[in-house]
DOSE-329824 format. One record per atom (N, C-alpha, C): residue in three letters; chain; atom name; x, y, z. Coordinates in steps of 0.02 Angstrom, whole numbers, plus 50000, padded with zeros to 5 digits. Atoms other than C-alpha are relative to their C-alpha. Example, Ala and Ser with C-alpha at 12.3 -4.5 7.8 and 13.67 -1.06 7.14 Angstrom:
+------+-------+------+-------+-------+-------+
| rest | kette | atom |    c1 |    c2 |    c3 |
+------+-------+------+-------+-------+-------+
|  ALA |     A |    N | 50045 | 49941 | 50000 |
|  ALA |     A |   CA | 50615 | 49775 | 50390 |
|  ALA |     A |    C | 50045 | 50060 | 50000 |
|  SER |     A |    N | 49958 | 49941 | 49997 |
|  SER |     A |   CA | 50684 | 49947 | 50357 |
|  SER |     A |    C | 49961 | 50055 | 50037 |
+------+-------+------+-------+-------+-------+
END
This chain:
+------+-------+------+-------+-------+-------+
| rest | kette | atom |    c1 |    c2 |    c3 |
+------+-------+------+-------+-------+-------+
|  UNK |     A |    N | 49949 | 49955 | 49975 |
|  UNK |     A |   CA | 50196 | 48840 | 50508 |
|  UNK |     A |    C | 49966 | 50054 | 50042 |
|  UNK |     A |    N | 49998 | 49952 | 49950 |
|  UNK |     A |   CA | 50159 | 48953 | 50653 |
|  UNK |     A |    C | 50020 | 50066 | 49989 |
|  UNK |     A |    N | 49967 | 49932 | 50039 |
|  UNK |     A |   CA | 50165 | 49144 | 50625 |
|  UNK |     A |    C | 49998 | 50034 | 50090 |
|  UNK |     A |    N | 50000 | 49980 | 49947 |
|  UNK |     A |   CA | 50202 | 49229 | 50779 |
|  UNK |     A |    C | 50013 | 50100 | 50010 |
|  UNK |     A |    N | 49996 | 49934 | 49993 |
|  UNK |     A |   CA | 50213 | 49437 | 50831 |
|  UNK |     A |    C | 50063 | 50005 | 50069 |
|  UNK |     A |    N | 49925 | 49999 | 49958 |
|  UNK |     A |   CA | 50401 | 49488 | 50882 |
|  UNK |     A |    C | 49985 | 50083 | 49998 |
|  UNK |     A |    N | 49998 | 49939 | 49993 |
|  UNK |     A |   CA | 50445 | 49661 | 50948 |
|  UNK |     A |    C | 50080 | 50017 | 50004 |
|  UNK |     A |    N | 49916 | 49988 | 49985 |
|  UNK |     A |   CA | 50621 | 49759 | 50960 |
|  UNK |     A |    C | 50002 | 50043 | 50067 |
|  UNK |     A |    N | 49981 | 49971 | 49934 |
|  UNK |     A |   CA | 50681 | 49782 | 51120 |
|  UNK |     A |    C | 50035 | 50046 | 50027 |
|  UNK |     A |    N | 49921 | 49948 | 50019 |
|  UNK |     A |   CA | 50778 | 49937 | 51124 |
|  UNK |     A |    C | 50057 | 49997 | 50070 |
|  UNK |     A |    N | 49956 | 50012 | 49922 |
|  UNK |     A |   CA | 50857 | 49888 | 51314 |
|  UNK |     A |    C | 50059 | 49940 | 49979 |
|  UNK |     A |    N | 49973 | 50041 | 49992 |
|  UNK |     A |   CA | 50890 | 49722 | 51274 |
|  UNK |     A |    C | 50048 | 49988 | 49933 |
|  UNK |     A |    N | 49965 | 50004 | 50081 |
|  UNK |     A |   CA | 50951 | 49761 | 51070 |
|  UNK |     A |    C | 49971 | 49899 | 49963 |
|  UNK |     A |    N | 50011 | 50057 | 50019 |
|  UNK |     A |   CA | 50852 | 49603 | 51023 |
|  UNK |     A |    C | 49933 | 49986 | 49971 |
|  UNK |     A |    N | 50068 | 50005 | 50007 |
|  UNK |     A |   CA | 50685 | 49542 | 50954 |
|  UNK |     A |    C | 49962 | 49964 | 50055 |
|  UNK |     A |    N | 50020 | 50049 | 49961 |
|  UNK |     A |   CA | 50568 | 49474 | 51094 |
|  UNK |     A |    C | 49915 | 49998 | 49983 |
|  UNK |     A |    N | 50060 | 50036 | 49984 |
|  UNK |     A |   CA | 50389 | 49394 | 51106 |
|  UNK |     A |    C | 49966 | 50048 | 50022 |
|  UNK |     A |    N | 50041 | 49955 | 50001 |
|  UNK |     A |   CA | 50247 | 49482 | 51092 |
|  UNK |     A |    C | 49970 | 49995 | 50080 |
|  UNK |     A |    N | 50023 | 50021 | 49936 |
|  UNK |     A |   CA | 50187 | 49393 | 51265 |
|  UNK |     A |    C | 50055 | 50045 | 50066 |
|  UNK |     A |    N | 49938 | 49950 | 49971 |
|  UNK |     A |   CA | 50370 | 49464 | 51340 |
|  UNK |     A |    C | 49961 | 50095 | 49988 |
|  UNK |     A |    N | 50014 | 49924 | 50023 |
|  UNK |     A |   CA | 50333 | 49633 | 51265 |
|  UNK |     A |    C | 49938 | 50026 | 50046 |
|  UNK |     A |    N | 50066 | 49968 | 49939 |
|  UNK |     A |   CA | 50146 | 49647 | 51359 |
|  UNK |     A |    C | 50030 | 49992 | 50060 |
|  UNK |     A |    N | 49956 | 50010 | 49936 |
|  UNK |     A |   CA | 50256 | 49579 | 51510 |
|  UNK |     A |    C | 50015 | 50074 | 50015 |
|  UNK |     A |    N | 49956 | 49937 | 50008 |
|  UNK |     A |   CA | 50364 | 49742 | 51490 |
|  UNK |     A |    C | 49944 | 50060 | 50014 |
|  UNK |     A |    N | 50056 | 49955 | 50028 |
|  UNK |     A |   CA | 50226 | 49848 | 51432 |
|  UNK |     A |    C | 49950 | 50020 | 50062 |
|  UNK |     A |    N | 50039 | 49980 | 49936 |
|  UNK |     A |   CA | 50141 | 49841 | 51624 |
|  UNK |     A |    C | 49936 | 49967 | 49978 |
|  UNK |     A |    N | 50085 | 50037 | 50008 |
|  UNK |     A |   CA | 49986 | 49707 | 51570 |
|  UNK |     A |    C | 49983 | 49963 | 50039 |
|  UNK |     A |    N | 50024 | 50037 | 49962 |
|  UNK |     A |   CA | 49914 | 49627 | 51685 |
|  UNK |     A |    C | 50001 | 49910 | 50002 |
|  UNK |     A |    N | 49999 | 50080 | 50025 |
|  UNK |     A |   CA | 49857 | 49459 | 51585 |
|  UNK |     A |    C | 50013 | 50025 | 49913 |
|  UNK |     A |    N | 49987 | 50024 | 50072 |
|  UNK |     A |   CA | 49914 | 49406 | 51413 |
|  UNK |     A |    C | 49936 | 50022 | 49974 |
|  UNK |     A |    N | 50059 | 49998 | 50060 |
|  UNK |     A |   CA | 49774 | 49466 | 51273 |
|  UNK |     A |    C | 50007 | 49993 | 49935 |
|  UNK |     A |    N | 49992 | 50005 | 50101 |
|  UNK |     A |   CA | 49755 | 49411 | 51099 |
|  UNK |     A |    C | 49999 | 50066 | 49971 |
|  UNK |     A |    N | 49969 | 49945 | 50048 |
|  UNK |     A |   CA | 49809 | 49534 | 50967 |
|  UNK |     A |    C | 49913 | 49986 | 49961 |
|  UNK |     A |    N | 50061 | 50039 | 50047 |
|  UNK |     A |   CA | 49635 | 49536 | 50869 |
|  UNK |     A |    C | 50005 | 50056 | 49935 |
|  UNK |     A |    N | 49996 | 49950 | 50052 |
|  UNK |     A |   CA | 49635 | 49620 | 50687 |
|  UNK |     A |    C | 49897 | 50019 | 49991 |
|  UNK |     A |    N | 50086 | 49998 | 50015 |
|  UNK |     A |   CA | 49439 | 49688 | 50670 |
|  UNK |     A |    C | 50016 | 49996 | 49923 |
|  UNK |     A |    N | 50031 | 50012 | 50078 |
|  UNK |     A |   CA | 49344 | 49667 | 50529 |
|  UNK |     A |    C | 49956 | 50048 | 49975 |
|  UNK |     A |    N | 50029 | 49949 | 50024 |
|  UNK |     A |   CA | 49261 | 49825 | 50533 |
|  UNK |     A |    C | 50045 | 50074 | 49962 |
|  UNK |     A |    N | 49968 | 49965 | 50033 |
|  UNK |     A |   CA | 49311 | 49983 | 50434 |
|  UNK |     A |    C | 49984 | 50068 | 49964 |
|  UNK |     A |    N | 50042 | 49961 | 50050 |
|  UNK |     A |   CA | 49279 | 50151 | 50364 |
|  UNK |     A |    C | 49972 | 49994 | 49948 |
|  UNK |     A |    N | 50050 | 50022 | 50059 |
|  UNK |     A |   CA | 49145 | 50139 | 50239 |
|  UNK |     A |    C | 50032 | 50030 | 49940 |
|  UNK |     A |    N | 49986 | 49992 | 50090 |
|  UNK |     A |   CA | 49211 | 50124 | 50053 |
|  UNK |     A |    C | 49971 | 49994 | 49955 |
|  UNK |     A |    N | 50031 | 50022 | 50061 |
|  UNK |     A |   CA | 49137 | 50138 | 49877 |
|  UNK |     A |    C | 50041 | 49932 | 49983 |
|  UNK |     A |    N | 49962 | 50054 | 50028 |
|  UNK |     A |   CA | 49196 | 49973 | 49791 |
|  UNK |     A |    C | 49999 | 50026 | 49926 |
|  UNK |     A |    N | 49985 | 49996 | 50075 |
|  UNK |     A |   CA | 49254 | 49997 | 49607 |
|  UNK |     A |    C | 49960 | 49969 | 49967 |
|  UNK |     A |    N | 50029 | 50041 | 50048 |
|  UNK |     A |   CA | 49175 | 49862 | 49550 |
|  UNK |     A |    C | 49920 | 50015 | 49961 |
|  UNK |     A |    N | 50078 | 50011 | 50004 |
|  UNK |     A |   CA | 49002 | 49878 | 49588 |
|  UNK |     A |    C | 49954 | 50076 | 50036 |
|  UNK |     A |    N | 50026 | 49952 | 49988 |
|  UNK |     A |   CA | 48977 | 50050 | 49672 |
|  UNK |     A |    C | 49963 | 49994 | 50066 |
|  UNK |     A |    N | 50027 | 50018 | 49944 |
|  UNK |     A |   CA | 48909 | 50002 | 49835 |
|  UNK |     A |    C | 50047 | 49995 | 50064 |
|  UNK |     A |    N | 49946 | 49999 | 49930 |
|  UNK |     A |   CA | 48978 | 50042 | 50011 |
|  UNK |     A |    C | 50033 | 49941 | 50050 |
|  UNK |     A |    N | 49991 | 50036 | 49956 |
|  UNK |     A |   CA | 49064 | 49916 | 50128 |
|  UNK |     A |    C | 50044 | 50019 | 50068 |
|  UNK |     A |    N | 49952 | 49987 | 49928 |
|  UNK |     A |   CA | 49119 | 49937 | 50303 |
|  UNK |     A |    C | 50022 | 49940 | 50032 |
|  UNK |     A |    N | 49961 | 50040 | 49987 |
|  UNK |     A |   CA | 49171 | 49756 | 50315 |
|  UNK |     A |    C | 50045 | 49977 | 49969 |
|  UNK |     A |    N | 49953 | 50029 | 50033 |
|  UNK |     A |   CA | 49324 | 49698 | 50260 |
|  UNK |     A |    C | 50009 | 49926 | 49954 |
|  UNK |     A |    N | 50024 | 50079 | 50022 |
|  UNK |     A |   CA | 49265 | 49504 | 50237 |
|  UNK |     A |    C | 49963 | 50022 | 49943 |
|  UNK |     A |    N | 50059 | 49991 | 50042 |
|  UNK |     A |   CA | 49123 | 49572 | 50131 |
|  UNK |     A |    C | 50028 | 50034 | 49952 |
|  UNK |     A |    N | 49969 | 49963 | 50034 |
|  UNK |     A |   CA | 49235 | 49705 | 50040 |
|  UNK |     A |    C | 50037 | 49942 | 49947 |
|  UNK |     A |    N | 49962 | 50009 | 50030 |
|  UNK |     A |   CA | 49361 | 49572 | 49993 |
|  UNK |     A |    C | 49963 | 49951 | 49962 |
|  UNK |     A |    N | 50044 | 50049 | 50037 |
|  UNK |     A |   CA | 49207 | 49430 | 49952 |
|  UNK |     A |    C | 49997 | 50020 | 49939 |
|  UNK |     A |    N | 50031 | 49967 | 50085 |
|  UNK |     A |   CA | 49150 | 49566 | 49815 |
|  UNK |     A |    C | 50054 | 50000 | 49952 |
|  UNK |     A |    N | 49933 | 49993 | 50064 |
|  UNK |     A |   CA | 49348 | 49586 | 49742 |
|  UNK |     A |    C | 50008 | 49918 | 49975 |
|  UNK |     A |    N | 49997 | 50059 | 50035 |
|  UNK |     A |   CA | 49332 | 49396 | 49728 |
|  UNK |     A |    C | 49971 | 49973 | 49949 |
|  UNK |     A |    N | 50034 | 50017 | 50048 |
|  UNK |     A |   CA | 49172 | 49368 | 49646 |
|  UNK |     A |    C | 50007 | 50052 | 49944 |
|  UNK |     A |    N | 49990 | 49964 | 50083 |
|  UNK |     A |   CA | 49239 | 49489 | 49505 |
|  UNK |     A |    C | 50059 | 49977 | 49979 |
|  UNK |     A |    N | 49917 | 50009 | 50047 |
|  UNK |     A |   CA | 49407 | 49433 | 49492 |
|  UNK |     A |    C | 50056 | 50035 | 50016 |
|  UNK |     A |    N | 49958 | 49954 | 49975 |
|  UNK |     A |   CA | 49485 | 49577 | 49578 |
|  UNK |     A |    C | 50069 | 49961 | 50044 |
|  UNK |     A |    N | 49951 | 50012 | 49960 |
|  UNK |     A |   CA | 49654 | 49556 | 49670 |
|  UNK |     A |    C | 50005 | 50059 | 50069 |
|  UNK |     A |    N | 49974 | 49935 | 49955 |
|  UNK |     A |   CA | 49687 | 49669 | 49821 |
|  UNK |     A |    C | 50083 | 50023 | 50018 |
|  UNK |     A |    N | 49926 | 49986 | 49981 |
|  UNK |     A |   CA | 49845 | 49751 | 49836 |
|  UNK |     A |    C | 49997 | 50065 | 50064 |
|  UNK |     A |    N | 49994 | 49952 | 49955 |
|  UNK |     A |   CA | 49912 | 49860 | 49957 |
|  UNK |     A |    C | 50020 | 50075 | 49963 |
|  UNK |     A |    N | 49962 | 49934 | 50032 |
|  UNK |     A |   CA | 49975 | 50033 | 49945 |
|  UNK |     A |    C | 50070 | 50022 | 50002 |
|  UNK |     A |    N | 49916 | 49993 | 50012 |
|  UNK |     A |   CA | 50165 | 50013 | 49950 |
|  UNK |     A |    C | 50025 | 50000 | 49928 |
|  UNK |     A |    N | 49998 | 49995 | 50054 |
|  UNK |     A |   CA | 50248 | 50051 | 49808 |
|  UNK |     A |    C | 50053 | 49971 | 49988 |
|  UNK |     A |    N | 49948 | 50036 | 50000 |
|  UNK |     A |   CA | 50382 | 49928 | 49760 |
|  UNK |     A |    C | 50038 | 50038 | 49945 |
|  UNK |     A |    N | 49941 | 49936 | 50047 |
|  UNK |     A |   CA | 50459 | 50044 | 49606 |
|  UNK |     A |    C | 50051 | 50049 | 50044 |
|  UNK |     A |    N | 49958 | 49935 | 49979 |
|  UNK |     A |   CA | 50568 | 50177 | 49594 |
|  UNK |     A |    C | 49949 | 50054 | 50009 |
|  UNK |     A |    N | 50043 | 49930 | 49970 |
|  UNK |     A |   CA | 50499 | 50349 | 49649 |
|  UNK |     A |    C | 49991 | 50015 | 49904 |
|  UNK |     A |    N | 50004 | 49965 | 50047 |
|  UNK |     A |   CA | 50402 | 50411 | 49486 |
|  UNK |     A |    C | 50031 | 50064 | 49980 |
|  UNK |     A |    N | 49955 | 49951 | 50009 |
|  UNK |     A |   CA | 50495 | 50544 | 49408 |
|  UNK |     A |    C | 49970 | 50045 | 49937 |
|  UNK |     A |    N | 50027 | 49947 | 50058 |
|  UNK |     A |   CA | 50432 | 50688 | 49291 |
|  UNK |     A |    C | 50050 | 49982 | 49919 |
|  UNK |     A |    N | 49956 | 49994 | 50065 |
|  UNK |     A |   CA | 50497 | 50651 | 49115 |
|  UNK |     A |    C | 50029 | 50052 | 49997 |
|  UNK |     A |    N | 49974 | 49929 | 50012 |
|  UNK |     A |   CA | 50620 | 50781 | 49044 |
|  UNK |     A |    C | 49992 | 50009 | 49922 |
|  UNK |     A |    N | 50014 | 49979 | 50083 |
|  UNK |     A |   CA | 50577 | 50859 | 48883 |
|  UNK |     A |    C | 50065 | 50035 | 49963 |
|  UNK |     A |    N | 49951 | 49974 | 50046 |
|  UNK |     A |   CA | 50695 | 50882 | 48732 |
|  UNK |     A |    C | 49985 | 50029 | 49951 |
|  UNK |     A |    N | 50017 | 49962 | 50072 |
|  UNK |     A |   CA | 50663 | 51030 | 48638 |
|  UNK |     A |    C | 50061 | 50010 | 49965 |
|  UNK |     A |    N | 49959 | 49977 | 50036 |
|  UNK |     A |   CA | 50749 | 51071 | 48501 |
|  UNK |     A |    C | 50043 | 50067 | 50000 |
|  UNK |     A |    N | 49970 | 49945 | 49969 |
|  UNK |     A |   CA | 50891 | 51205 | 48515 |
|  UNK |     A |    C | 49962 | 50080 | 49954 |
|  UNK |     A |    N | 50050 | 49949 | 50046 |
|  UNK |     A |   CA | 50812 | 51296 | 48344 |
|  UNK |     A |    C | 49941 | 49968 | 49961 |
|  UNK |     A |    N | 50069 | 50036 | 50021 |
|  UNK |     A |   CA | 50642 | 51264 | 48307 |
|  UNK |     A |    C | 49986 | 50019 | 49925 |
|  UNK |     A |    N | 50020 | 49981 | 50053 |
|  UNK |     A |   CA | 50656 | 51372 | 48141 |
|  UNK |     A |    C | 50016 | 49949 | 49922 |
|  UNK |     A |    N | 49966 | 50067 | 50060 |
|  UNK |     A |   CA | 50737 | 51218 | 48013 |
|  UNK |     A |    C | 49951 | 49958 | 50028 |
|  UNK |     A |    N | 50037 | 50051 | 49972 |
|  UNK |     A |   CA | 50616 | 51102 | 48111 |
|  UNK |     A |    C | 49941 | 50008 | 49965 |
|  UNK |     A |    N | 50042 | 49976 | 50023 |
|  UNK |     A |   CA | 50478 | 51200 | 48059 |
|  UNK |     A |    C | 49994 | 50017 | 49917 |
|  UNK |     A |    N | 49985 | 49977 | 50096 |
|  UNK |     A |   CA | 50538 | 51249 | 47892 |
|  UNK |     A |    C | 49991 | 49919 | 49973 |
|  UNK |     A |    N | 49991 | 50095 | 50032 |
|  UNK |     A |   CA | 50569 | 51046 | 47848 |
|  UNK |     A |    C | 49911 | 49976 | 50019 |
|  UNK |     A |    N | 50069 | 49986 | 50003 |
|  UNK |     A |   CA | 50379 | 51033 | 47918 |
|  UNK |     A |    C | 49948 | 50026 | 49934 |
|  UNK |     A |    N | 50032 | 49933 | 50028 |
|  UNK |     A |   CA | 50325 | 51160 | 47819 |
|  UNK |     A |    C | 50000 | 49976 | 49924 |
|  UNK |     A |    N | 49944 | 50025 | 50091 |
|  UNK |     A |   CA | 50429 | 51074 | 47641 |
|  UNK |     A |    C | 49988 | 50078 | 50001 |
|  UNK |     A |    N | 49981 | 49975 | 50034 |
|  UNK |     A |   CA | 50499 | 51226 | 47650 |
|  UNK |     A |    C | 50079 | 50005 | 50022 |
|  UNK |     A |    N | 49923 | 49997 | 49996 |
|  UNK |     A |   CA | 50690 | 51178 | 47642 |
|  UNK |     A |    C | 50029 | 49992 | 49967 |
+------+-------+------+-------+-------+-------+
END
C-alpha cells in the first residue's frame, strides 16, 4: 500500500498532492520530502548515554524492550482530585481517639 503526502487547499476547499502543492508553492522541480535522522542530543533512560541519531536512539529502545511512544495524550485532560473533608472533624476525632 502506498502512503502518499496530501495538503489542504484553502482556494480550491480540497485535499491536493503534495507534487500539486510544490506546483502552487512557486518550486521549480519536484523534491523528495526527506525525514533526517539526525537530532538534538538525548540522554536515553535505559542506559544513560547520549544519542543524536534517531536509528541508533530507537536500536537501543529495542535491544531493551522499550516501546517508543509519542507525546500525545489520548486521555482526558488530568484533573486535580477534589478532597472531601469532613464538615466536623471533632466526632471524627473523638471516635479516633475511643473517645465516644
Amino acid at each position: 500500500m502506498a502512503r502518499y503526502t496530501l495538503y489542504w487547499d484553502k482556494e480550491q476547499q480540497k485535499m491536493i498532492s503534495a507534487e500539486e502543492w510544490a506546483d502552487k508553492q512557486g518550486a521549480k522541480t519536484p523534491a523528495h520530502m526527506v525525514i533526517q535522522d539526525s537530532m538534538n542530543p538525548v540522554v536515553h533512560p535505559a542506559n544513560g548515554k547520549f544519542y543524536d541519531s534517531k536509528s541508533a536512539f530507537r536500536a537501543e529502545n529495542k535491544a531493551h524492550g522499550l516501546i517508543e511512544v509519542g507525546n500525545e495524550w489520548a486521555g482526558k485532560p488530568w484533573k486535580e482530585p477534589e478532597l472531601h473533608e469532613p464538615k466536623d472533624l471533632k466526632p471524627t476525632l473523638a471516635e479516633l481517639m475511643g473517645k465516644h
